[in-house]
N, C-alpha and C positions, 0 to 999 in steps of 0.2 A: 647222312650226316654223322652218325656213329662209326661208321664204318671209315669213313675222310677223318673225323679225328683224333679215334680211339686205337683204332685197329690200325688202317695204315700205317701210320708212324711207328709203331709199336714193331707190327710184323716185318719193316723195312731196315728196322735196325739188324732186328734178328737174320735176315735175310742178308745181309750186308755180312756180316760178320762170318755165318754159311759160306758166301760165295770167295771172300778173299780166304780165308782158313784154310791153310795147308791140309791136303787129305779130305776135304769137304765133308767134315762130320757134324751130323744136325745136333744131334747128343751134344757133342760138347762145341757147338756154336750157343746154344741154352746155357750151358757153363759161365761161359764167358759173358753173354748177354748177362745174366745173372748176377754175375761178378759185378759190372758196370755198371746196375743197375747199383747196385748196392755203395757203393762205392762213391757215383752222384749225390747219396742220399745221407752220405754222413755227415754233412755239417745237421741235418737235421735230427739223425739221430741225436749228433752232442747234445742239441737244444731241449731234445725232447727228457735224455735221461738227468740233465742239469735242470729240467721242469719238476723232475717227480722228485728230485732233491730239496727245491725249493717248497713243492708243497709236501715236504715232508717235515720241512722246520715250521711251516706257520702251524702245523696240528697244535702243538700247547696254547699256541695263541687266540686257536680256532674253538676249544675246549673251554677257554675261560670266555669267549662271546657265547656258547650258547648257555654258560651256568648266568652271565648277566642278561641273556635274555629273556631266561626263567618260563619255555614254553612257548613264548611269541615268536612263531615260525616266520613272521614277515619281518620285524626287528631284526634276528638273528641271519637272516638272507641278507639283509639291506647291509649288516655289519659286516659280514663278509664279505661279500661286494667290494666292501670299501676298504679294508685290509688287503683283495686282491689287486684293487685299482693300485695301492699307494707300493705296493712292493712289483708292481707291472708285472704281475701273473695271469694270463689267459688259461682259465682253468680246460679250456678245452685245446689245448694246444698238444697235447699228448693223441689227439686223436688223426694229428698230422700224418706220419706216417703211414697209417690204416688209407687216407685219402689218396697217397700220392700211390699206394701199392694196389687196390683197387682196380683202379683203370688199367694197368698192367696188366692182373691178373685176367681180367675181361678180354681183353685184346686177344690177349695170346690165346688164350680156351676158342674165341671165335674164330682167328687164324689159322690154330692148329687141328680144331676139326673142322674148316675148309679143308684146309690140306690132307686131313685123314680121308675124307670120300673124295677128292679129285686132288691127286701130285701137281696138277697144270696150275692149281691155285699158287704156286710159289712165283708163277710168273705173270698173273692176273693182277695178285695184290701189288707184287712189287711195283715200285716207279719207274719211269721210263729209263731214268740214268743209273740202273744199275743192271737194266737190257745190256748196256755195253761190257760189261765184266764179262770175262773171257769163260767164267764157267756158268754163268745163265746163259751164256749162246750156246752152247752146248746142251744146258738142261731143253732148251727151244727148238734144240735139233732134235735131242731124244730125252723126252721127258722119263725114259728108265733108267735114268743115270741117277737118280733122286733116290736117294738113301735115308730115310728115318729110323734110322738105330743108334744107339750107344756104340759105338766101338763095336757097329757087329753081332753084341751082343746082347743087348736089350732092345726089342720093337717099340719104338713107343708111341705106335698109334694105338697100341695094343692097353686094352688097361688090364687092373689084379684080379678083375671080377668082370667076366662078359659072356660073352653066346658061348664060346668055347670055354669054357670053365675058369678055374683056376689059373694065374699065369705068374709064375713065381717069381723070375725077376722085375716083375713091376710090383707084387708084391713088398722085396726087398725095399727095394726106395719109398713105397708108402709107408712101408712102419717106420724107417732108417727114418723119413722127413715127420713121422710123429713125435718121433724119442729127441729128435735135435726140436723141436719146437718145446718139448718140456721144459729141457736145460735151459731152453734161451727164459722161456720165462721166467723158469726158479732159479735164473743169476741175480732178478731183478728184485726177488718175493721177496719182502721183512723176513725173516725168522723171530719167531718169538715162541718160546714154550708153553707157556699159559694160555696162548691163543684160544678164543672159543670158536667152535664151528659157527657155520651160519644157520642149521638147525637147534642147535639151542638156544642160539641168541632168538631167533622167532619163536621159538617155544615162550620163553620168558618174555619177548611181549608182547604171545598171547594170554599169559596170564596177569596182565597190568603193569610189567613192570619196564620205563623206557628205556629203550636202546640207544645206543648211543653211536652217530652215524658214520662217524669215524672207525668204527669196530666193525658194525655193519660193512665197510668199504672195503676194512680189509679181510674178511670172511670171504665173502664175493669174489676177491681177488685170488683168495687161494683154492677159492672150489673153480675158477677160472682155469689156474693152473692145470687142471686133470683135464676140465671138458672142452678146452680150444686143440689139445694133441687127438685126443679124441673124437673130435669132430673136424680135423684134417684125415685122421685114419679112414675113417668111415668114409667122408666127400670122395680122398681118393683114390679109393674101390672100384670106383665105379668112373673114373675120369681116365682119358688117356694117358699116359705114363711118362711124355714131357712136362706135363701138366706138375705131378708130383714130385718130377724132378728139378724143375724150378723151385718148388717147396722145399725141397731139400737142402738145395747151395744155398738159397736163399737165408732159412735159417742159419744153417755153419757159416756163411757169411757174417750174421748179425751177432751171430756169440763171440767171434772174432773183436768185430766193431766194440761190441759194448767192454769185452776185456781189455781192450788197449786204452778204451777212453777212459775208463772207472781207474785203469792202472797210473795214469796219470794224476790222478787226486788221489792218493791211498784214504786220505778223509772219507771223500765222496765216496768211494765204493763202499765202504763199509759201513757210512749211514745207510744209502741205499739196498744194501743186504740187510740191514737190521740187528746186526750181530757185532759192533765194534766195541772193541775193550776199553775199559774204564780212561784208563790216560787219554786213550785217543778221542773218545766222545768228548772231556773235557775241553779239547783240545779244536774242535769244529763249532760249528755255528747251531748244528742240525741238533746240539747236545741239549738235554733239556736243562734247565735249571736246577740245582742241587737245593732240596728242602732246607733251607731255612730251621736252625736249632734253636727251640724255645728257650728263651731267660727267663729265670725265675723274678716270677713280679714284687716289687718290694714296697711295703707302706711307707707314708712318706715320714714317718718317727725313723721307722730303718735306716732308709737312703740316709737320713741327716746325721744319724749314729758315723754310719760309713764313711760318710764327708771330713765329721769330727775326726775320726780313725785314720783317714789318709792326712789330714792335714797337720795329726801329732807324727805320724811316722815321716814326712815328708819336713818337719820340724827337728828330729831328732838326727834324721841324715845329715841335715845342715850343720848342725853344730857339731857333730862328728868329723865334720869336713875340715870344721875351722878347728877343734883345738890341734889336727895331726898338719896341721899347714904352719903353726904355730911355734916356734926354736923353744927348747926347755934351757931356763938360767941354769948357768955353772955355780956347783957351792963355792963358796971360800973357805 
């Protein structure tokens, strides 16, 4: 069952693209498959990075529910809730892409080590109608025609790390796909300067004092930053080196996507970076509210001084008006 609707599909696209591709290179039939993939997927990118904009305007909103919920964790759920119902935000909606990239990534790790212990797998999995293309009859006459390299010059059945040691161009691409997964992130990350880790914020309240979940969130999000490249680095050590290289376009793929679409709202990007200048936050929705400048309170003997006060000056314009409106008599 997994294999009919994960894998199939998946390995057949790729396989398709392999066999009509001038030069028949698996390397960059990954490229392209890769490319495509990504490219399908951007209307949901838009949605996704106009998702983390919108929950990045309700935070002032979300900050003054939980001071009126004063500790009542189930009030203060219930509240939000209903601020996300009435502005139709699915707070999990950002985890969209993660789902649709998933089964991808499964497919092809399954497919492509079939294909690392048996070449014959290219013509196992495929479907029957792509038997007919002029170079799977060939791969079916002679399954040594089946080339898994880059250009030649990367193996990538081959991973960075295996029985034979070290392998340095799979290497390259596992760090090159760690270093573009940082950037993609930290196109997205706030900036803010005063920012606290997320070790201090837990230090302080382990000593009694509450946190506040919003701060919490974005803590999380920036100690994420380091340990999602990181734990691509590491996974792909040890993975075959198509594998990594999907990781790779993949990523430059998506710093692409998110640059064009953010450049399209100069607004939007710069909320979402966390770093936009005074005029401009003014100037968006995402801006918070400018504090309110206290007036000084007046007794009510004062105010009524002040009433007295404008209604003699307010008096004195008036007849200023009327005697220069007024013709001066000629003497005799």
């Amino acid at each position: 069952m997994f294999t009919t609707l994960i894998v199939q599909p998946i390995f057949n696209l790729l396989a398709l693209i392999y066999a009509i591709l001038p030069g028949h290179n698996f390397g960059m039939a990954i490229i392209i498959f890769t490319i495509i993939v990504r490219l399908l997927m951007w209307p949901l990118v838009k949605k996704q990075l106009h998702h983390a904009k919108a929950m990045r305007e309700l935070q002032p909103q979300i900050k003054k529910i939980k001071a009126a919920a004063k500790g009542d964790r189930r009030k203060e759920s219930q509240l939000v809730m209903e601020l996300y119902k009435e502005r139709q935000i699915n707070p999990f909606a950002s985890l969209g892409i993660l789902l649709v990239q998933l089964p991808i990534l499964i497919g092809l790790y399954v497919g492509i080590s079939r294909l690392i212990n048996d070449p014959q797998q290219i013509i196992n999995l495929s479907y029957p109608a792509l038997h007919n293309l002029s170079w799977m009859k060939e791969l079916m006459a002679d399954i040594g025609k089946f080339d898994a390299t880059l250009f030649g010059w990367v193996d990538l059945t081959k991973p960075a790390l295996g029985k034979e040691g070290l392998y340095v161009p799979a290497l390259i691409i596992v760090a090159a796909g760690a270093i573009t997964q940082f950037f993609q992130s930290r196109q997205l990350m706030p900036q803010s300067q005063d920012a606290r880790s997320l070790r201090k914020i837990l230090s302080e309240a382990g000593k009694g004092k509450s946190a506040d979940q919003s701060e919490v969130n974005a803590a999380v999000g920036r100690s994420m930053l380091y340990l999602i490249p990181a734990f691509v680095f590491i996974i792909g050590l040890n993975l075959p080196a198509a594998l990594p290289l999907y990781w790779l376009v993949s990523a430059l793929v998506a710093l692409v996507q998110q640059t064009i679409i953010l450049r399209e709202d100069v607004s939007e990007a710069e909320a979402l970076a966390g770093n936009a200048p005074a005029r401009t936050m003014k100037a968006t929705i995402s801006a918070e509210p400018e504090p309110e400048v206290e007036q000084p309170v007046m007794s009510a003997a004062e105010a009524s001084r002040a009433r007295e006060q404008r209604k003699r000056e307010a008096q004195k314009q008036t007849v200023a008006k009327a005697k220069s409106k007024t013709p001066r008599r000629r003497r005799r």
